[in-house]
N, C-alpha and C positions, 0 to 999 in steps of 0.2 A: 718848848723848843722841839720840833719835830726833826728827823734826822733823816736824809734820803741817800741810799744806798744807788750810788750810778754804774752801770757796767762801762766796761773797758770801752774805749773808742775801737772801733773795726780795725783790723789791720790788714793792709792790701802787699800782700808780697806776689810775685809770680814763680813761678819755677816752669823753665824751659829747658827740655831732657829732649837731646835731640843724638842721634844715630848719623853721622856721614860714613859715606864709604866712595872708593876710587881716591883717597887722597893721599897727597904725597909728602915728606920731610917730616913724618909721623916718629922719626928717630934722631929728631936734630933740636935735640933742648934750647939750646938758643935761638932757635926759630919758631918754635913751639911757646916760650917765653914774651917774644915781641908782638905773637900774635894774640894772645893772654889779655899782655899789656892794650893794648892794640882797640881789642873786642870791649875791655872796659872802658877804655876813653869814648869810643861809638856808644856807649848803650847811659854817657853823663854818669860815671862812678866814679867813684875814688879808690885808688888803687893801695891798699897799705904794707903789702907785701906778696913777694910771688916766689913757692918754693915745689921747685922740681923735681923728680927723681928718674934719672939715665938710665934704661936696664941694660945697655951697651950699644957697642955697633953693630947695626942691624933689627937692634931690638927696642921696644915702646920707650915711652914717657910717661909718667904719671904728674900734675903737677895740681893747681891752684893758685887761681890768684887772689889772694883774700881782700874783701870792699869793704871800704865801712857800712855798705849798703848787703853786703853779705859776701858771697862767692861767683867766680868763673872755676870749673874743673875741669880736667882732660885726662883721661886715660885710651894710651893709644897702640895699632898691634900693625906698626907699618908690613908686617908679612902679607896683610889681606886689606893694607888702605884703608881701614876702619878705625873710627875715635867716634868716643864717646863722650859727649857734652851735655855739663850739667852747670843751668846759670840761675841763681836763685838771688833775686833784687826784690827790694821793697818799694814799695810807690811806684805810683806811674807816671813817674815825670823819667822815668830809667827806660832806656827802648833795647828791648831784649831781644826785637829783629833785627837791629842795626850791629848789637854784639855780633848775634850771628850769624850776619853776611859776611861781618870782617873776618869771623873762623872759616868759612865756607869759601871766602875766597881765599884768604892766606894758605889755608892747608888744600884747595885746592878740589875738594871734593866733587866727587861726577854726581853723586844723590842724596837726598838728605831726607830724613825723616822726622818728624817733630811733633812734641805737643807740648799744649802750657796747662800749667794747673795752678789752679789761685789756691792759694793757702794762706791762713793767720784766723786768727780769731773774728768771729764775722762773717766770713768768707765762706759758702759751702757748694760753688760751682766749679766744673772743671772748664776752661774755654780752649 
């Protein structure tokens, strides 16, 4: 009886690290939250919990929304309209531009900067 050792299936995750700036209610958690929520329903996730942190009035958010497909994250410095987004999904039946229009338009942003990078096992391009 011969025995064959098979490697792992490939795994296709993406991760999209994107930069907005010009945007606005970068210090209003419950806005920051539905846009969260929001960006995961657009991008076909499952949302299983979303936990925020207020630095006050006037001052950023830090949050996550955790997917059974992975994460949405936001850390944000409403003094200079700048948030930083990071969405890390599996498969590509998940649309990680439709997330991020829904944050781009929610929080309003004038500019946006982006890249996606494939990572998981298998996987050795950046796109």
């Amino acid at each position: 009886m011969s025995r064959f050792v098979t490697s792992p299936p490939p795994y296709d995750g993406r991760h999209l690290i994107a930069d907005l700036h010009g945007c606005a209610r970068l210090d209003d958690a419950a806005h920051v939250e539905t846009v969260l929520r929001d960006a995961a329903a657009a991008a076909g996730a499952t949302v299983l919990d979303v936990r925020l942190h207020a630095f006050g009035p006037g001052q950023g958010v830090t949050g996550v929304a955790l997917l059974a497909e992975s994460h949405i994250s936001i850390h944000s410095w409403p003094e200079t309209g700048y948030a930083a987004i990071d969405c890390f999904l599996c498969g590509r039946a998940h649309d990680l531009d439709a997330a991020l229009a829904v944050i781009v338009a929610g929080l309003g942003a004038t500019r946006v900067d982006r890249q996606v990078i494939a990572r998981g096992y298998g996987v050795t391009q950046i796109r």
